[in-house]
C-alpha positions, 0 to 999 in steps of 0.5 A: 500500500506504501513504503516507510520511503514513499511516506518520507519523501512525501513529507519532505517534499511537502515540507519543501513546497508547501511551508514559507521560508519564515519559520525555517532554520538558517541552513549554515547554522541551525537545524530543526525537526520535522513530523507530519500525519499523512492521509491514506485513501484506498479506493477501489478501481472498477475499471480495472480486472486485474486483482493486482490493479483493484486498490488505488493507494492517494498519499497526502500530508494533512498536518505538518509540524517543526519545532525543538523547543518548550516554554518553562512553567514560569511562561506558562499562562492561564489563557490559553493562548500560548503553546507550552510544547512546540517540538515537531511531533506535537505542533503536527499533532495540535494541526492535525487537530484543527484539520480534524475541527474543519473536518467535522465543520464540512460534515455538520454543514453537509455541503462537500465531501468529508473524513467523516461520515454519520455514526450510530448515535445521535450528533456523533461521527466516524472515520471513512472506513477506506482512510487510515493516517500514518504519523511521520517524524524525521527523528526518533521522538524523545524521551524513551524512544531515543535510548539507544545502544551505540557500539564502540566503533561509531564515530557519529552520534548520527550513525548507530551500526546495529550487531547481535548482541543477546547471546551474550546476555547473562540471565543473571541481570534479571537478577539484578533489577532494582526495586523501587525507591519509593518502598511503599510502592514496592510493597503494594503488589497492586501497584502501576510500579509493581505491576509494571516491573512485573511487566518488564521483567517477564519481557526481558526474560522472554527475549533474552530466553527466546535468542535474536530479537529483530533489530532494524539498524541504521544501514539495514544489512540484509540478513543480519539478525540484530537486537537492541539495547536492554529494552523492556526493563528498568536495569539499575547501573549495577545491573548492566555494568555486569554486563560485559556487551559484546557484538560478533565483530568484537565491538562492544555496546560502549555507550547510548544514545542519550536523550534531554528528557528527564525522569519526572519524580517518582519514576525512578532515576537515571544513573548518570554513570558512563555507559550503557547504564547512563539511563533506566528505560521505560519511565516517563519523562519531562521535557527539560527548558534552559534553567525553567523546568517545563510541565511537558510530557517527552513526545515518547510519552505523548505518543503512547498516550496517543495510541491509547486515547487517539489524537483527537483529544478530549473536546472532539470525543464530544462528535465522535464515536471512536478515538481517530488512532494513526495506523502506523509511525514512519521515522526518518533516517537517524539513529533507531531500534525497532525494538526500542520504539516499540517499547517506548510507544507500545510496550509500557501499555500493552497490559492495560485492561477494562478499558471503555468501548472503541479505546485500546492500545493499537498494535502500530506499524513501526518502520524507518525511512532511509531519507534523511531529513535535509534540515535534521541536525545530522545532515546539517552538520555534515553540510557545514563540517569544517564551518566556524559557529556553533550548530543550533536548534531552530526557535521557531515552529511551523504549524501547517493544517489541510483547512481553507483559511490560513493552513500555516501558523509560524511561532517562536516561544509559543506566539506568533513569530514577531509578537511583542510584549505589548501585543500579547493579549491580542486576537494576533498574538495567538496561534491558531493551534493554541488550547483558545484558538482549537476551543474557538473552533469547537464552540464554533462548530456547536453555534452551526449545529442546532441543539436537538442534533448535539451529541449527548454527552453535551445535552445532560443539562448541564451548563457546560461555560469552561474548556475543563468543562468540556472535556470533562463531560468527555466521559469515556475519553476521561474514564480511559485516561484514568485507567491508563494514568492508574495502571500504566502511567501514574506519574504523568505531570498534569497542568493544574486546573487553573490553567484550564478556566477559561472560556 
């Protein structure tokens, strides 16, 4: 149906047509990450007697988002009209939101065709059934994803080479997992911490028991049979520096590809030795700000919330009957393991149960391009090689939506590039992805529908004023984030609720 390549190269050449030069990196000195949703329609062709001929495949990017950088608590504001996340995957994710709104405004005014069609309960709607989505990213998602071994040969951060590794494993490092800190967790065998070490413990067993663990590696040999780091469990510096990580060519696993999120407390910590054993695996983790700690989750983390909970968020739950998951994550070329990203996005919440009609955890498709993204940090960097000047992150983000009025929407610290501090409380100085701009859109959608055609979840009497509101009176998208907060991640930073008050 589609290549991890053909998705690539679409998003690419979207990102080089379709996205102004304002907003993107100056390409001597600064790089940027890059990640889209891409709709794919399945339409069958009837002219056409061939078996072989019977699907015709449309490709097309709907949202798009660049970004690197996040506000810190301090910034943050209880209007609603500032962007606390502007990495990649989020900005893609908040514009394939407002792609979602307009959606579901051309399916209420049935005036053209839509994504959506009628549902079986009153107001609501749900997806075509010959659409999927595919989230691209041109980098591994931070957090958890992004811990990955790098063997004693590399030279480049950029460049991991993959090798079998697992037979020389000892099982003894099962016996090496650390407990909890918090004692009293430990203690409780109810607890998401016990469970979850459980988990993790039966998983590593299993793959290190059952021989080669598939390992996609950065230059896909073919034939080799690879396996990653450590990767189900949360292994104690102790524990894996008894390891003595050795692949066939005589190269040991030295060190990992580290990430800047940080654990959020509660979670454990990273050791912070040299090593393979600089990072526990599998925890949440905290995006970090310069010197202001921020309140968001790492993209790993939002991704696995995603595939439970659909990346429609709480307010468009209101009109439909399912969650809008993604079918599949494409990653760009850079340093990557299979096995890891399936930890990272899938694993940490495979066991959740009891969870409401239509949510679940969505067994994804993970697979990684061998396009790189030429405004990434590694193709940049080789670009400039011997160049003066330090290399640096862009500080602006590019939002960009499949919608009729003004798709693109170009940021720097979580306003509209150019904003000044005297203009901050203006209609202008808000980007149209903001938490205020998406509920002006959904208080829109609700003005152009007549109440008798509401869903009910908007029609049990209750006067419903604020956006914490509404989402509350999402109940079974609520009732899903509570099970996946209790049984998997309890330590997920919530804003407080003052900062979803207004109206």
């Amino acid at each position: 149906m589609w290549t991890a390549d053909e998705i690539a190269q679409l998003c690419y050449t979207h990102y080089g047509t379709k996205l102004p030069k304002q907003g993107k990196p100056d390409p001597n000195r600064e790089w940027t990450l890059l990640a889209a949703l891409v709709k794919i329609q399945s339409t069958a062709n009837r002219d056409s007697d061939s078996p072989e001929k019977l699907v015709q495949v449309t490709k097309e990017v709907v949202s798009m988002g660049t970004g690197t950088k996040c506000i810190g608590q301090s910034k943050m504001r209880k209007s609603g009209d500032i962007l606390n996340d502007s990495h990649a995957e989020v900005i893609a994710r908040r514009s394939f939101q407002r792609y979602l709104l307009h959606q579901l405004h051309l399916a209420a005014s049935l005036k053209e065709d839509s994504i959506f069609i009628p549902g079986t309960q009153r107001g609501q709607w749900k997806l075509r059934p010959d659409l999927l989505f595919v989230f691209f990213s041109s980098h591994t998602p931070c957090g958890d994803a992004s811990i990955i071994p790098k063997l004693e040969f590399e030279d480049q951060p950029c460049c991991p080479v993959s090798r079998d590794w697992t037979n020389n494993l000892s099982a003894e490092v099962i016996g090496n997992m650390k407990a909890p800190e918090n004692k009293r967790k430990c203690e409780d065998l109810d607890s998401p911490v016990t469970k979850k070490m459980k988990l993790e413990l039966e998983t590593f067993a299993r793959e290190v028991t059952s021989g080669i663990i598939r390992h996609q590696s950065f230059d896909k040999q073919e034939g080799s049979q690879i396996s990653p780091t450590v990767n189900s469990c949360n292994i104690t510096a102790e524990g894996l520096a008894t390891v003595t990580i050795v692949a066939p060519s005589g190269a040991k696993v030295v060190d990992v590809h580290r990430t800047g999120a940080k654990c959020v407390p509660g979670e454990g910590r990273d050791s912070g030795k040299p090593g393979p054993a600089y990072h526990q695996v599998g925890l949440l983790r905290v995006k970090p700000g310069r010197g202001d700690r921020t309140c968001s989750m790492s993209c790993s983390d939002k991704l696995a919330r995603w595939n439970v909970l659909g990346c429609q968020g709480a307010l468009l739950m209101h009109f439909l009957e399912e969650p809008i998951y993604v079918s599949a994550v494409v990653i760009g070329k850079c340093p990557y393991s299979q096995e890891v990203m399936e930890r990272a996005l899938i694993g940490r919440c495979r066991n959740l149960s009891a969870l409401p009609k239509g949510f679940g955890v969505q067994e994804l498709k993970i697979q990684q391009s061998d396009l790189l993204f030429e405004q990434s940090r590694c193709a940049v960097q080789a670009k400039r090689a011997d160049s003066p000047g330090r290399l640096v992150p862009c500080g602006a983000a590019i939002s960009w939506s499949a919608v009729s009025e003004q798709p693109l929407d170009v940021t720097a610290n979580g306003f509209p590039q150019g904003t000044t501090k005297k203009g901050i409380n203006s209609l202008q100085a808000r980007s149209r992805i903001s938490k205020l701009d998406l509920f002006r859109s959904f208080q829109k959608l609700l003005s152009n529908i007549s109440e008798d055609k509401w869903p009910d979840s908007l029609r049990k009497g209750q006067k419903l004023e604020t956006y914490q509101e509404y989402k509350e009176a999402a109940s079974a998208y609520q009732e899903a984030w509570s099970i996946l907060r209790r049984q998997a991640f309890g330590s997920w930073i919530k804003n407080p609720l003052d900062y979803h008050q207004f109206k």
